[in-house]
C-alpha positions in Angstrom: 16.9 -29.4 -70.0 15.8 -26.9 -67.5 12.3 -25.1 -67.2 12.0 -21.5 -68.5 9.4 -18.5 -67.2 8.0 -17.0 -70.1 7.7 -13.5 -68.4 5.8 -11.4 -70.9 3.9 -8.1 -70.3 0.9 -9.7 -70.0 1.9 -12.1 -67.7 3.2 -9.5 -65.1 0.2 -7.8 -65.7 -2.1 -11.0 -65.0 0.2 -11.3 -61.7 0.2 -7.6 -60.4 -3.9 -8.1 -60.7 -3.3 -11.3 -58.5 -2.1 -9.3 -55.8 -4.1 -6.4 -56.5 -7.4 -8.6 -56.1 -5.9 -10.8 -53.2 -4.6 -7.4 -51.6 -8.3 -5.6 -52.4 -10.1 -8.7 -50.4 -7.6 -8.6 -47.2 -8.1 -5.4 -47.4 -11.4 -5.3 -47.1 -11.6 -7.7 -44.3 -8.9 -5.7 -42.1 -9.7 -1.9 -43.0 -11.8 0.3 -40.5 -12.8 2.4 -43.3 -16.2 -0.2 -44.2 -17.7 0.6 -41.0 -20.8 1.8 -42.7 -21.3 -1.4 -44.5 -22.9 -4.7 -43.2 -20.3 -6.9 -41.8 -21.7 -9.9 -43.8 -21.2 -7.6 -47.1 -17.8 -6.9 -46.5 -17.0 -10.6 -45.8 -18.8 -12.1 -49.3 -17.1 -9.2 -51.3 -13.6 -9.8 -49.8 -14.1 -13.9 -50.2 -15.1 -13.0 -53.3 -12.0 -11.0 -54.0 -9.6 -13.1 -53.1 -11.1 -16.3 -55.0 -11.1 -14.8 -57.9 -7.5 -13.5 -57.5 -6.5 -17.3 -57.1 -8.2 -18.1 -60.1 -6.7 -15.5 -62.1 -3.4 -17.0 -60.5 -4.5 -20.6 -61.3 -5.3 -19.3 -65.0 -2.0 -17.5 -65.4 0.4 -20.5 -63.7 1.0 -22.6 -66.8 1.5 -19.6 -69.2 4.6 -18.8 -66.7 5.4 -21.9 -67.2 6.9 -22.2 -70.8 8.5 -25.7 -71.1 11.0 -26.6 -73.6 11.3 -30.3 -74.8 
């Protein structure tokens, strides 16, 4: 039998926050608007970011994944 998604409201939610961390860390890395703060600041927060948007990713993978036997 084939694989289904199991796309409920929480996991769009979990994804949208994916991107929405991911996107806050690039963000941060790119934007000219941090020029007051510390170049090494900017860097930890936005790795920081973006890790923990793949972990949130990693978390919410398998619940996508609703297999039927």
């Amino acid at each position: 039998m084939g694989r289904k998604w199991n796309f409920s409201f929480m996991n769009i939610f979990s994804l949208v926050m994916v991107v929405t961390y991911i996107g806050v860390g690039i963000y941060l890395l790119v934007s000219p608007k941090f020029v007051q703060i510390q170049k090494e600041v900017k860097v930890i927060f936005a790795v920081f970011f973006m890790l923990y948007g793949i972990f949130r990713l990693a978390r919410t993978w398998p619940k996508l994944r609703n297999y039927k036997h």
